[in-house]
N, C-alpha and C positions, 0 to 999 in steps of 0.2 A: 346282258349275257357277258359273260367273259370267254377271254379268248388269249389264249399264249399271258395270262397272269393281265392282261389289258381289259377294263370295261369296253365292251365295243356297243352300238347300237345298229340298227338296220333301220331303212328304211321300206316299208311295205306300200305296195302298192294298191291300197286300199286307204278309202276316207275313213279315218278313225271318228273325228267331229266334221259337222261343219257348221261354222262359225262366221253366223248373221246375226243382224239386228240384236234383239233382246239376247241372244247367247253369250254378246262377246264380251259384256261385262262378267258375264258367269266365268267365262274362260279365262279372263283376264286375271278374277281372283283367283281360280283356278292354279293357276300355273305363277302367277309374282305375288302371291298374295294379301296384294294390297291394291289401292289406290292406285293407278298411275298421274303422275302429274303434268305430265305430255303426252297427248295424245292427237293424232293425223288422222282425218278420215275422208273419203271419196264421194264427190257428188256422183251418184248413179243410181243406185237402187235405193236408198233411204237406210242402208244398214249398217250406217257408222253413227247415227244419231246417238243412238244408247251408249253407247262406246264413250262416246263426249260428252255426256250426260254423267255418266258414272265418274270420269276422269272428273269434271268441275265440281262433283262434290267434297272431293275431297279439301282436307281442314289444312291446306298447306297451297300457297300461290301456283296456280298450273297455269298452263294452256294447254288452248284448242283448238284446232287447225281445222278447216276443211281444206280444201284443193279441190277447186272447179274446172273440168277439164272441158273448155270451150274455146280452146283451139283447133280446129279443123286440116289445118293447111300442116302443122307440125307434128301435131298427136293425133287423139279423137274426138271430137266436140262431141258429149253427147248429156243428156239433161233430164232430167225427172219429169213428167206430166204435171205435175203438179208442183214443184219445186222445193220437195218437202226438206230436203237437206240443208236448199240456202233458205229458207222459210225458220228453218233451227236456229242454222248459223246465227242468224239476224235477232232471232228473238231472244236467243240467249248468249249474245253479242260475243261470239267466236271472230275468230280471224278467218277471213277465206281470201286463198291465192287463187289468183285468175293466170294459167299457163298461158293466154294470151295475151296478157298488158303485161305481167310481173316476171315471167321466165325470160330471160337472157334464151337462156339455149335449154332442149328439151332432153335431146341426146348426146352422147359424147361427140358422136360422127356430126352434129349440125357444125355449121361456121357462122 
């Protein structure tokens, strides 16, 4: 929309997408469309797999990140049933950060 000669947008308070597992490569192309060549994903629910999947296809040096959140005392320790995210990690030899041995600090406010 314009407004006073300015593009403005809004933001609505409604889900437009929601963007899990097998989505977020769609989204991905979607919206940069391309490849990315870095890509983060979260140990929780198994729906950043495809994400890093789609990212290490691409025909140019990437990485692929997971982030295990199994710290307790700092953050939230919490972990799949199954372990199907570091189970990815491992098989298709990602990096995974552990916010327990590898974070210095989690929050700004930690000391």
């Amino acid at each position: 929309m314009e407004k006073d000669g300015k593009r403005i947008l809004f933001l609505l308070g409604e889900l437009l997408e929601f963007c899990d597992e097998d989505d977020k490569p769609v989204e991905i192309g979607l919206h940069i469309g391309k490849r990315p060549i870095f890509a983060a994903g979260n140990v929780k629910s198994g729906g950043d797999i495809a994400m890093l999947q789609y990212c290490q296809g691409n025909k140019y040096k990437s990485l692929q990140l997971m982030v295990n959140h199994d710290d307790a005392v700092r953050e939230f320790a919490y972990a799949e049933p199954k372990r199907e995210s570091l189970n990815a990690a491992e098989k298709y030899k990602w990096h995974v950060v552990s916010i327990k041995n590898d974070w210095q600090k989690v929050f700004a406010f930690d000391k």
